[in-house]
One Martini backbone bead per residue (centre of mass of N, CA, C, O) as a GRO file, in nm:
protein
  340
    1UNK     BB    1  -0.874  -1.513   6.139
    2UNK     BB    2  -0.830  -1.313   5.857
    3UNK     BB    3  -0.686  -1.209   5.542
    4UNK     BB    4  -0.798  -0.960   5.368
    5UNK     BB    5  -0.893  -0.769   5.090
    6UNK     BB    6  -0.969  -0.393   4.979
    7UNK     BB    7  -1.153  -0.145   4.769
    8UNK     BB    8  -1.086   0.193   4.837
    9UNK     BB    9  -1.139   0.542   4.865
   10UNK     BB   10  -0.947   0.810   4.889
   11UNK     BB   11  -1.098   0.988   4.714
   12UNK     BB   12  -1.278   1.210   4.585
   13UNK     BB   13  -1.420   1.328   4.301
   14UNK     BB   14  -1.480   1.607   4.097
   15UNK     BB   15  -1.329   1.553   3.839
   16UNK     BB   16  -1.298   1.355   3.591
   17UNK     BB   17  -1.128   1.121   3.592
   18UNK     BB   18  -1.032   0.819   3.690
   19UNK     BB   19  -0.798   0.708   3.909
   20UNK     BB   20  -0.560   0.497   4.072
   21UNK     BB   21  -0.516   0.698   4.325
   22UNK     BB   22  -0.766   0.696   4.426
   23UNK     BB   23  -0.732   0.435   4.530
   24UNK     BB   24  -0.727   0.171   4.767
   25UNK     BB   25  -0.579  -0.151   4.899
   26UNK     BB   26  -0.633  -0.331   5.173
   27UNK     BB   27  -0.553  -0.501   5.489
   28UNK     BB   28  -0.765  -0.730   5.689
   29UNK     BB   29  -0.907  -0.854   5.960
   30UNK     BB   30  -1.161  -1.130   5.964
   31UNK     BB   31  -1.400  -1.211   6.140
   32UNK     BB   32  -1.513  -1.534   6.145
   33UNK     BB   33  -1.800  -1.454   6.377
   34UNK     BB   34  -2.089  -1.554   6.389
   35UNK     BB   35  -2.414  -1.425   6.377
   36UNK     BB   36  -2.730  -1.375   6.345
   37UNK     BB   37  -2.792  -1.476   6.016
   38UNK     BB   38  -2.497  -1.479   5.938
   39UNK     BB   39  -2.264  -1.493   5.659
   40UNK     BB   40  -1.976  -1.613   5.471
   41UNK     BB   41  -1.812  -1.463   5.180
   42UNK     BB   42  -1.674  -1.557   4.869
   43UNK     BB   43  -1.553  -1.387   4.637
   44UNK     BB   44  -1.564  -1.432   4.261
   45UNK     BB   45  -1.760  -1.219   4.144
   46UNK     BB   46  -1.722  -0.880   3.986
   47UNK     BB   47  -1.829  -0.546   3.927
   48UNK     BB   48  -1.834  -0.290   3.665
   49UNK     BB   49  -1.988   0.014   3.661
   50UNK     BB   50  -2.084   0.352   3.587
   51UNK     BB   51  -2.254   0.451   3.803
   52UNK     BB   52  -2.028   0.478   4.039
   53UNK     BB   53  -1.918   0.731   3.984
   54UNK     BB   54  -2.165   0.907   4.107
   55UNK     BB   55  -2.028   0.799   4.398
   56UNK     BB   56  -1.733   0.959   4.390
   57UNK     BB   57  -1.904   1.198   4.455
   58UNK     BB   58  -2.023   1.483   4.570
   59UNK     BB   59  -2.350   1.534   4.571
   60UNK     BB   60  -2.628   1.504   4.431
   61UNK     BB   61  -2.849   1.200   4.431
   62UNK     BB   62  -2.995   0.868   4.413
   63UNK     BB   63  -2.726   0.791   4.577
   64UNK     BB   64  -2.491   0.776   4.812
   65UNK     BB   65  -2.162   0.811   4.841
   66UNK     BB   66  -1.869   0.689   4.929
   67UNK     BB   67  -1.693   0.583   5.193
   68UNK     BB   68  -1.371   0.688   5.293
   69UNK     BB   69  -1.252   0.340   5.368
   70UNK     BB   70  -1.481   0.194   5.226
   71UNK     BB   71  -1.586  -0.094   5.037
   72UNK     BB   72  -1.658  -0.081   4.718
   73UNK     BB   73  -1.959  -0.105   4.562
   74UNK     BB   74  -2.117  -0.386   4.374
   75UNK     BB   75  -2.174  -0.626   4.187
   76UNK     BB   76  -2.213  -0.997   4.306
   77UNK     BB   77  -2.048  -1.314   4.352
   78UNK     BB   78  -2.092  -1.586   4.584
   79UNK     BB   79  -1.959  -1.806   4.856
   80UNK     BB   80  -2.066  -2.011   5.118
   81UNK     BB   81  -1.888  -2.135   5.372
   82UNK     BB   82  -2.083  -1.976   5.615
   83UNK     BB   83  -2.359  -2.033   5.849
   84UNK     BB   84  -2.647  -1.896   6.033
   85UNK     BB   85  -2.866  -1.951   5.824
   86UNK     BB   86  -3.172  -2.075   5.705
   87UNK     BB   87  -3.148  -1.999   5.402
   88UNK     BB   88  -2.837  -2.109   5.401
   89UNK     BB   89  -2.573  -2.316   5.265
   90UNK     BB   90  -2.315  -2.434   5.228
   91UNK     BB   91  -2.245  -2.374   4.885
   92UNK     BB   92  -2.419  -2.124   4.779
   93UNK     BB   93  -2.478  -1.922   4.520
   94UNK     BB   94  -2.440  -1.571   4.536
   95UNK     BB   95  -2.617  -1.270   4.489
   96UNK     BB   96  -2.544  -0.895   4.450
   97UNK     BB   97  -2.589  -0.526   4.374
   98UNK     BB   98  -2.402  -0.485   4.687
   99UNK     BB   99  -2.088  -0.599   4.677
  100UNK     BB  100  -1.776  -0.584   4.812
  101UNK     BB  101  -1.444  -0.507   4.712
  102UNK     BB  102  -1.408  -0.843   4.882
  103UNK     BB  103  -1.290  -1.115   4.908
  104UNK     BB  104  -1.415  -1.123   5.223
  105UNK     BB  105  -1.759  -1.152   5.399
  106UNK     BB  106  -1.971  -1.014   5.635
  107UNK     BB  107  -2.346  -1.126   5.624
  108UNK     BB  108  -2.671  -1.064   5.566
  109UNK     BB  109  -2.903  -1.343   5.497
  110UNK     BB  110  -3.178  -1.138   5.493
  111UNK     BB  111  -3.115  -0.984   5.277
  112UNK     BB  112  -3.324  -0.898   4.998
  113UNK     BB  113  -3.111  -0.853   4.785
  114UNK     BB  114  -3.070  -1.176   4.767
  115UNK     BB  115  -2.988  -1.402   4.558
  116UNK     BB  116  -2.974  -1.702   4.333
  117UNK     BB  117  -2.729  -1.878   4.206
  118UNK     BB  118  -2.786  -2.099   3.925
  119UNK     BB  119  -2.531  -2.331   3.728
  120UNK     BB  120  -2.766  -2.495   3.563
  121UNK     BB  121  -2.906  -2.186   3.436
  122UNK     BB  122  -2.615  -2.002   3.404
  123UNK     BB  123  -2.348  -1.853   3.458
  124UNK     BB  124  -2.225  -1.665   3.678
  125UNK     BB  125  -2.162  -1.422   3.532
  126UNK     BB  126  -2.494  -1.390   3.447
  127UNK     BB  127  -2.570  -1.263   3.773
  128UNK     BB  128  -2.442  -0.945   3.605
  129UNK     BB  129  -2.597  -0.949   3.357
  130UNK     BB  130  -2.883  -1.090   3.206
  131UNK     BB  131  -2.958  -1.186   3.557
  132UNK     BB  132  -2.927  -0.877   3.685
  133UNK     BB  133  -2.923  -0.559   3.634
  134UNK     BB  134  -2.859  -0.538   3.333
  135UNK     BB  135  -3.147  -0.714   3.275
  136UNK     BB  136  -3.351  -0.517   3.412
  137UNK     BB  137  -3.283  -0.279   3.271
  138UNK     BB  138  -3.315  -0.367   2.983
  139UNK     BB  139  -3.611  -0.490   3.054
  140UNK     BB  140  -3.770  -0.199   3.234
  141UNK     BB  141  -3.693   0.022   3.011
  142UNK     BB  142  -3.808  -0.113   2.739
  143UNK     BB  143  -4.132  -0.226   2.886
  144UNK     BB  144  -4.202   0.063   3.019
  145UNK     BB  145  -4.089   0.279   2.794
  146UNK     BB  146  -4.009   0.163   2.521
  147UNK     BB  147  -4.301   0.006   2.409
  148UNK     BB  148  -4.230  -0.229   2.179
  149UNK     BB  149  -4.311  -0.288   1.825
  150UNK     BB  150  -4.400  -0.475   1.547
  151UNK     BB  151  -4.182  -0.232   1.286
  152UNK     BB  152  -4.001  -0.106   1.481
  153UNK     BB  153  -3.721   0.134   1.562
  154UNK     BB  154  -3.450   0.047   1.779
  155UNK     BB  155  -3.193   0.286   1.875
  156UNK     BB  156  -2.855   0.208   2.024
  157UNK     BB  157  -2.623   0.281   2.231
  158UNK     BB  158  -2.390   0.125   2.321
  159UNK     BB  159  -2.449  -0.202   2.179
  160UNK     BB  160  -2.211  -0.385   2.318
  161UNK     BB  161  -2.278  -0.351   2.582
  162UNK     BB  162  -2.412  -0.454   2.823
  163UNK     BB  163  -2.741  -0.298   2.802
  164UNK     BB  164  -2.729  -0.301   2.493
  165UNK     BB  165  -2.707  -0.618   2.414
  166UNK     BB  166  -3.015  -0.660   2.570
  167UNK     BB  167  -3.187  -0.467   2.384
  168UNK     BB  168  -3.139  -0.527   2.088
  169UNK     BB  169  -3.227  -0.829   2.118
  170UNK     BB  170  -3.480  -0.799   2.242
  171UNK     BB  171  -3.601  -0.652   1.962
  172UNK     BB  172  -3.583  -0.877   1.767
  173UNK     BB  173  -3.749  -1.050   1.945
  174UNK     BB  174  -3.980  -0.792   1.906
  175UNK     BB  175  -3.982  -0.701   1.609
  176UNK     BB  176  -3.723  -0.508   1.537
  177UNK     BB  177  -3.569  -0.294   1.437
  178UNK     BB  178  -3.227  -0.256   1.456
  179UNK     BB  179  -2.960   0.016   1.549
  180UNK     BB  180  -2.630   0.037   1.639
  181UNK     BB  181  -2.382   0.197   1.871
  182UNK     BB  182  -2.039   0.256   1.815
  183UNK     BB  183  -1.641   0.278   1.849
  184UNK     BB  184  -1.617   0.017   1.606
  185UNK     BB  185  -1.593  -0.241   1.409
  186UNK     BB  186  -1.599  -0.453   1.581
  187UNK     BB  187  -1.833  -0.405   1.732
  188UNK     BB  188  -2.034  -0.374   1.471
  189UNK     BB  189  -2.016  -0.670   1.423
  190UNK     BB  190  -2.098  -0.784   1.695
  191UNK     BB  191  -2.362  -0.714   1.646
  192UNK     BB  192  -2.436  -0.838   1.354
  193UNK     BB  193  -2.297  -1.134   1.406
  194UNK     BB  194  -2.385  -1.196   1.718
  195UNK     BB  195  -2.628  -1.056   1.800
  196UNK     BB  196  -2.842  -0.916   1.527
  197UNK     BB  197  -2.832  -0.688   1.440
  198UNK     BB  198  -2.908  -0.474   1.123
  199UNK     BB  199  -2.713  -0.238   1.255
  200UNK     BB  200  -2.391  -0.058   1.239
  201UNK     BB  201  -2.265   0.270   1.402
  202UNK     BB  202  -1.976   0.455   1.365
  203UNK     BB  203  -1.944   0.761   1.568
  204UNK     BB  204  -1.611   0.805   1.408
  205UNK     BB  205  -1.717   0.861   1.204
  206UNK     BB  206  -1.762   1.112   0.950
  207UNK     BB  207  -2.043   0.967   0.839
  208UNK     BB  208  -2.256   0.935   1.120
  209UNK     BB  209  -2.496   1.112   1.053
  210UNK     BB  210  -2.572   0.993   0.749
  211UNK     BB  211  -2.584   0.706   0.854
  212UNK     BB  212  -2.819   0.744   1.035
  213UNK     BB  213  -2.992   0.841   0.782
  214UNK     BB  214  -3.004   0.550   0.664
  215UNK     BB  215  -3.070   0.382   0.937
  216UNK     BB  216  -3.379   0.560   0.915
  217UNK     BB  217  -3.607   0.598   0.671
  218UNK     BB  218  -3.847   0.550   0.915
  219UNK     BB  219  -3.705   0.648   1.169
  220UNK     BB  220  -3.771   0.689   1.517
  221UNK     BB  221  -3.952   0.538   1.774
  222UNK     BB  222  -3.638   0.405   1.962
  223UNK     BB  223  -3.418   0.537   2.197
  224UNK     BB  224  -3.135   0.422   2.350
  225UNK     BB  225  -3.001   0.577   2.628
  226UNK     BB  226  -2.640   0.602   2.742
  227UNK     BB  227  -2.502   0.892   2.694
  228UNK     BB  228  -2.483   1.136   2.467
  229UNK     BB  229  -2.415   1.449   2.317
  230UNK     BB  230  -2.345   1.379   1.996
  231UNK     BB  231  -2.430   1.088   1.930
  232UNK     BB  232  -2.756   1.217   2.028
  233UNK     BB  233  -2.775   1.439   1.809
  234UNK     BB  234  -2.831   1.282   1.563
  235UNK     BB  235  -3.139   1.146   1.656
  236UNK     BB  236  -3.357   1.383   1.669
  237UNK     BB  237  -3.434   1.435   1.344
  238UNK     BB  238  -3.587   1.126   1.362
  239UNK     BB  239  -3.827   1.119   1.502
  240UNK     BB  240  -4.129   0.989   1.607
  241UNK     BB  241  -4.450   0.993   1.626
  242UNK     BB  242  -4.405   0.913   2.003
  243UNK     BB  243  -4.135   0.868   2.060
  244UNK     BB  244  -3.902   0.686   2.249
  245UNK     BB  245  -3.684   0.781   2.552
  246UNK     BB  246  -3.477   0.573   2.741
  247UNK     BB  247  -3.296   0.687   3.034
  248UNK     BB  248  -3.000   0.530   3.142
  249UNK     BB  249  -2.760   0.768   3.064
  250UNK     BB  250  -2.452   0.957   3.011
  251UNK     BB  251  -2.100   0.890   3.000
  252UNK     BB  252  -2.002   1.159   2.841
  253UNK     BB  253  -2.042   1.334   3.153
  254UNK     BB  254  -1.928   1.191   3.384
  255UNK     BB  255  -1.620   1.332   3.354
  256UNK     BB  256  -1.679   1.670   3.305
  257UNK     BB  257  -1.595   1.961   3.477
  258UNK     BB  258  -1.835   2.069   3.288
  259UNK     BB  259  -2.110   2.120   3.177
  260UNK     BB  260  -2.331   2.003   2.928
  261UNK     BB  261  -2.343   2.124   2.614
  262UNK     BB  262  -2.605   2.150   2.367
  263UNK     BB  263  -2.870   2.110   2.221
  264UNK     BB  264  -3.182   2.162   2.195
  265UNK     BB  265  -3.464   1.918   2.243
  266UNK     BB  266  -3.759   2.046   2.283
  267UNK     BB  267  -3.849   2.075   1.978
  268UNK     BB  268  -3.794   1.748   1.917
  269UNK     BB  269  -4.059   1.659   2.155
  270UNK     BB  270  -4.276   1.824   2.030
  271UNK     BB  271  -4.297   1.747   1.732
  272UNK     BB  272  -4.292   1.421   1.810
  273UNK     BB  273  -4.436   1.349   2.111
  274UNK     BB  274  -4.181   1.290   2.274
  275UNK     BB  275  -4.060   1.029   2.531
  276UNK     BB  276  -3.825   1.124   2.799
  277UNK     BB  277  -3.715   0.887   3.034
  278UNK     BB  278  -3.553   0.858   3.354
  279UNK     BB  279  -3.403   0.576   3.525
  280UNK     BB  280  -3.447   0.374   3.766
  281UNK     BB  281  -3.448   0.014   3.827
  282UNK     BB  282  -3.532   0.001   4.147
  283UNK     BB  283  -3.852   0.094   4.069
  284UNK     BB  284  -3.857  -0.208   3.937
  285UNK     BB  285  -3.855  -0.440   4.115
  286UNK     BB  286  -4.154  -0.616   4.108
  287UNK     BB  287  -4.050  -0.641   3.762
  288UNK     BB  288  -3.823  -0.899   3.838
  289UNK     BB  289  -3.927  -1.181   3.815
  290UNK     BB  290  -4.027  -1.173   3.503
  291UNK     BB  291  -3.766  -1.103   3.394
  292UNK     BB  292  -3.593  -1.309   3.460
  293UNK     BB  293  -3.775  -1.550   3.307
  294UNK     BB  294  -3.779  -1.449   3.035
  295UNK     BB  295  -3.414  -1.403   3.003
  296UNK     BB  296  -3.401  -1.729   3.036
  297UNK     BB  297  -3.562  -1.858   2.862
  298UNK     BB  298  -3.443  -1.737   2.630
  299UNK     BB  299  -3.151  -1.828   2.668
  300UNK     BB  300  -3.238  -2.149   2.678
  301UNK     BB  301  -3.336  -2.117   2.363
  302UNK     BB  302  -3.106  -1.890   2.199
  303UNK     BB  303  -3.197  -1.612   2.153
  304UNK     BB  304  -2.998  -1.501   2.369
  305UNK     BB  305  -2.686  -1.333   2.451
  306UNK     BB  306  -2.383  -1.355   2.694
  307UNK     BB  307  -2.151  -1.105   2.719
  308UNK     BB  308  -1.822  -1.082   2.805
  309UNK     BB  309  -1.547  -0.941   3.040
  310UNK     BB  310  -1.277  -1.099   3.143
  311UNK     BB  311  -1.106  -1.083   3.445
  312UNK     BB  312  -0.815  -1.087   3.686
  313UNK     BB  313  -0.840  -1.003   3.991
  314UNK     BB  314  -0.826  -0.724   4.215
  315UNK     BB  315  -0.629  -0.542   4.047
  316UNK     BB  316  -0.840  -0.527   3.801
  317UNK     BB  317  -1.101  -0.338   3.898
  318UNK     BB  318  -0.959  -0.085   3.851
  319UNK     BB  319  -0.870  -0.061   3.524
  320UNK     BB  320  -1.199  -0.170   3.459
  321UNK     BB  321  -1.323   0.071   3.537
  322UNK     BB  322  -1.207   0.283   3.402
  323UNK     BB  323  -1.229   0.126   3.097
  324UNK     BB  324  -1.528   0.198   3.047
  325UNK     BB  325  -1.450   0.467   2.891
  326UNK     BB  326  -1.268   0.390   2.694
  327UNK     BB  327  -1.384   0.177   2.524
  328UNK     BB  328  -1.254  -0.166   2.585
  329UNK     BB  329  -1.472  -0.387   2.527
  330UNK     BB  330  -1.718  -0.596   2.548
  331UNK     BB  331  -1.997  -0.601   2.724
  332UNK     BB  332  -1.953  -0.717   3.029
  333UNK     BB  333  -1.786  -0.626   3.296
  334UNK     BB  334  -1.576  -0.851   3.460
  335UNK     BB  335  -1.399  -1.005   3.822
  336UNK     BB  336  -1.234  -1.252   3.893
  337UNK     BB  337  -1.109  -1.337   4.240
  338UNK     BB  338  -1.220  -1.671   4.233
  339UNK     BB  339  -1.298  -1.968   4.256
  340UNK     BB  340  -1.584  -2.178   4.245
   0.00000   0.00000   0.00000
């Protein structure tokens, strides 16, 4: 038996942001004996996503909410200490995306969700970022909702972030105008200085609108949506006839109390005949093992770049998952847990 640490919801959350009082972290005897098939994992890296907040909430959605009192999941890397599986051998590294945010815990060896992270093709933590959910998001979104072709524009919201740093690399790289859309000069620089972005444009600038009419005089063929809002209302009188937009989130709306209304889009997908598409990544399992190829590919020839914002630390992840909602960070934040 051993003594392992781990977090979960302490209550659900109705509205509002998260706070650290909704969590509690639990301290528990942890039975090392293992069953047929079964592995003993220590976790070494977790993910914090905006997506987890919509299990915090009771009520329908594409997935069941967290049990209170049980721990919550998200992607994460750990170390096989001990196996009773033939799959599996002590001292491999695997990831999954949805691994308990908890110190050591035993899994089943066979689940479908693991594979292998591979230290020798990139770092631990990219197999959180651009070789796991993030980068599978990004190019699958991208590849069969936003078919880019080589001459359009496409405008990423959120382009500093961890799926949107990958979205507009990919775009760079199949020949596109690329213009992200970040929260400070900072993350705009980062995007055009770091990433190769063509143009970065502060959306808390007061000439936010008129910045996006300058940077699309081509208008908009594609527009990769992560936040919505305000944000994303700028970009609607820009679309081109057939413009694409996969919707792969609406974070400005996840924590608020009251339904979210703007403009209506409606006319503005009409006159433009164009498409929006919302998906959730597991739809295209099937297209995960061709694109893991291409993004190490890209990645080992150094046309990709895979930016982290690591802390360290159990107690961190409460903090670092809330800081998701406030921009506090560059590329994908991951919270170290124990040494690799």
């Amino acid at each position: 038996m051993a003594k392992v640490k781990y977090i979960s919801l302490k209550n659900y959350i109705k509205g509002g942001y998260p706070q650290e009082k909704d969590f509690e972290t639990k301290e528990i005897e942890l039975n090392e004996t293992l069953g047929e098939n079964q592995i003993l994992v220590k976790l070494i890296y977790i993910s914090v996503d905006p997506y987890v907040r919509g299990r915090m909430s009771e009520g329908k959605s594409y997935i069941d909410p967290f049990n209170i009192g049980e721990p919550i999941e998200c992607g994460g890397v750990g170390k096989i200490e001990k196996s009773n599986c033939s799959k599996w051998k002590v001292g491999d590294y695997i990831a999954n995306n949805s691994f308990p945010w908890e110190e050591k815990f035993v899994t089943n060896g066979n689940d479908s969700n693991l594979y292998k992270a591979d230290k020798n093709l990139a770092p631990l933590p990219s197999y959180l970022s651009l070789l796991g959910m993030t980068g599978m998001t990004a190019y699958c979104g991208l590849m069969e909702i936003g078919e880019p072709k080589k001459g359009e524009t496409l405008v990423v919201s959120a382009g500093s972030g961890a799926v949107g740093q990958v979205v507009g690399q990919m775009g760079k790289i199949l020949g596109c105008r690329v213009v992200g859309i970040a929260g400070s000069k900072e993350k705009c620089d980062f995007m055009t200085k770091e990433l190769g972005f063509d143009v970065g444009i502060n959306y808390k600038s007061p000439t936010y609108k008129e910045d996006i009419a300058k940077a699309v005089p081509n208008g908009v063929d594609i527009y990769w949506e992560n936040v919505g809002g305000e944000i994303s209302d700028a970009i609607w009188p820009h679309l081109n006839k057939f413009a694409r937009i996969p919707l792969c989130g609406i974070i400005s709306a996840y924590n608020k109390t009251e339904m979210d209304v703007g403009p209506r889009i409606q006319m503005y997908l009409l006159k433009s005949s164009a498409k929006m598409q919302g998906f959730i990544v597991f739809h295209y399992k099937d297209k995960f093992p061709a694109a893991t190829k291409q993004l190490a590919d890209w990645y080992i020839q150094g046309k990709i770049k895979d930016h982290h914002s690591i802390k360290n630390g159990l107690d961190q992840v409460v903090p670092s998952f809330i800081s998701l909602f406030n921009s506090q960070h560059l590329g994908k934040m991951i919270i170290k847990i124990s040494d690799e």
